[in-house]
C-alpha positions, 0 to 999 in steps of 0.5 A: 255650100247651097242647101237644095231640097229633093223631093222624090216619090216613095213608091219607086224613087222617082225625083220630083221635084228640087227646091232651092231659097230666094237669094234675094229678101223682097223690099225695102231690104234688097240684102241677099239671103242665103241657106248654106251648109257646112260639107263636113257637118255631119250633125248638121242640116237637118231639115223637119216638117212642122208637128201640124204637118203644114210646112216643112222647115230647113235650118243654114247660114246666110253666107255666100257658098265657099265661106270658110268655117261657117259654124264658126261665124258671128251672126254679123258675118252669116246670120242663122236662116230658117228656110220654109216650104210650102205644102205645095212646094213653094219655098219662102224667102229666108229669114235671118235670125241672130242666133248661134253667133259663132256656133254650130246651127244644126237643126230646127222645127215648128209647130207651124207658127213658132220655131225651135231650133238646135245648136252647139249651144243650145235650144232657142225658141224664136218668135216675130219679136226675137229670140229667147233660150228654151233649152239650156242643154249644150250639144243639140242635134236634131230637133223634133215634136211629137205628142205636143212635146219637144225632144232633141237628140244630143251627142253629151250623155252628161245630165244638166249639161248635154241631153242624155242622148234623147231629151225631153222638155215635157212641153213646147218650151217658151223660156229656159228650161232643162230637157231631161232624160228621155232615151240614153241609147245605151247599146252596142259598144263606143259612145252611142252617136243619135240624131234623127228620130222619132217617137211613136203616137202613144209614146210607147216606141222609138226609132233612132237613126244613129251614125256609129259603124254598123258593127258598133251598133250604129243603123236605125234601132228600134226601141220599147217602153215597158213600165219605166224602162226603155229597151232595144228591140233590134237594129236595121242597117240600111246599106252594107257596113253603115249606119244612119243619120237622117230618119223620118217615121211614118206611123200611119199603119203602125200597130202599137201592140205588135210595133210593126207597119212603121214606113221608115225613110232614112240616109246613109253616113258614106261621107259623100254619094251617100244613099236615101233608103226606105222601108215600106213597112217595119216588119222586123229586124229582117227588114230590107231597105230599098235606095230611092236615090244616091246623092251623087259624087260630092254630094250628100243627103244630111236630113229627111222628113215627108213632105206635107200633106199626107200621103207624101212624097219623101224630102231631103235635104241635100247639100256638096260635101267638103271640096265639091263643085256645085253645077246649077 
């Protein structure tokens, strides 16, 4: 279905703005250009804003909305698109990249001028001359940049295969590399399920937004750095009974010694009408969160990020779930 961009305000909720993509590439190329979802993708639409804080980024499908098995499509039938929008608000037209071909495309980011972007089978790294493989790492979820380094979360904890739950390339990665182990995640019981996150200015502390039951573990865990060791410090749950998927983190007034002053924004995993929450400052594990906004009935929130400059209103990616009805 259609990707929208909600922008709302984070003091109070109000909704300011939705963003939808040119349907239509400027000439000579009079092709049409779509930025599609999947409804039932849970590990899929996830939106980021560039690491230079310039533009904000959304990965899809140039494939008119109703297209069946979408993350199984060859790029000649639906080709991967990267969505840009301005600081200002303004969207670009999408651009068709052939990338993914018969594969879930999850997510991607920038450093403002080049691109990485996640999938099933991979990391690729995408410049006006092409694509090349970046990661090797099978099963990537969400994409991120932080401290001039590449993270990426993913669903396989097999090293040299999937990414350990969060890996790290050491670097931007311009041709094929491995990710290795950053954070295994490893709490509460069932297989730990990461894919929003984001990682503190000194390294030293991370939030991960994963989407197990709230009784398995799953929520928006906060995590140390001690010597060589990374340790669960304490969950929060953003709504009753469910986790988190899309997170973004605002370390503006982070205090590294204490770990608190975070402003974290994040969704919700209800497989429809789910919730955008936000927590003004991370004071510890007693923290409530505060719904900006439902995604309405057949609706759901799959990324978030804030939009650029800062301070900013918080963006989300919106897209129908399975079955919905989209009503422009």
């Amino acid at each position: 279905a259609p990707v929208a961009v909600q922008i709302y305000a984070r003091s109070g909720g109000a909704a300011l703005q939705s963003v939808t993509f040119p349907s239509t590439a400027p000439a000579p190329a009079a092709a049409p250009f779509d930025v599609t979802e999947r409804g039932r993708g849970t590990t899929s639409g996830y939106l980021n804003r560039s690491s230079d804080g310039s533009i904000l980024v959304v990965p899809g499908y140039n494939a008119p909305a109703g297209t069946a098995s979408i993350t199984g499509t060859s790029t000649a039938v639906a080709g991967r698109t990267i969505g840009v929008i301005s600081a200002l608000g303004v969207p670009s037209t999408p651009r068709a990249v052939n990338m993914f071909s018969g594969q879930a495309y999850r997510s991607i980011v920038s450093d403002g001028v080049n691109y990485w972007a996640a999938g099933a089978n991979g990391v690729n790294y995408i410049t006006a001359a092409g694509v090349v493989t970046a990661l090797t790492n099978t099963n990537a979820r969400n994409i991120e940049i932080y401290n001039g380094t590449l993270y990426v979360t993913s669903g396989s904890a097999s090293p040299g295969v999937g990414i350990a739950r969060i890996g790290s390339a050491g670097t931007l990665p311009t041709a094929a590399t491995t990710a290795t182990a950053f954070i295994l995640t490893t709490s509460g019981t069932g297989t730990p399920s990461p894919i929003g996150f984001a990682i503190s200015p000194d390294s030293g502390w991370a939030y991960v937004a994963d989407d197990r039951s709230a009784a398995s573990g799953g929520g928006i865990q906060k995590w140390k750095l001690t010597g060589a060791t990374w340790s669960l410090q304490y969950t929060l749950t953003p709504a009753a009974g469910v986790a988190a998927r899309g997170l973004a983190v605002d370390f503006t007034n982070f205090d590294a010694t204490t770990g608190f002053g975070a402003a974290i924004v994040a969704t919700t995993t209800e497989g429809s009408n789910n919730k955008l929450v936000y927590y003004a400052s991370d004071t510890g594990s007693s923290t409530p969160p505060v719904t900006i906004a439902t995604a309405g009935a057949n609706y759901v929130f799959r990324g978030a990020d804030f939009a650029p400059p800062t301070p900013v209103p918080t963006v989300v990616a919106t897209t129908p779930a399975a079955g919905a009805t989209l009503v422009e």
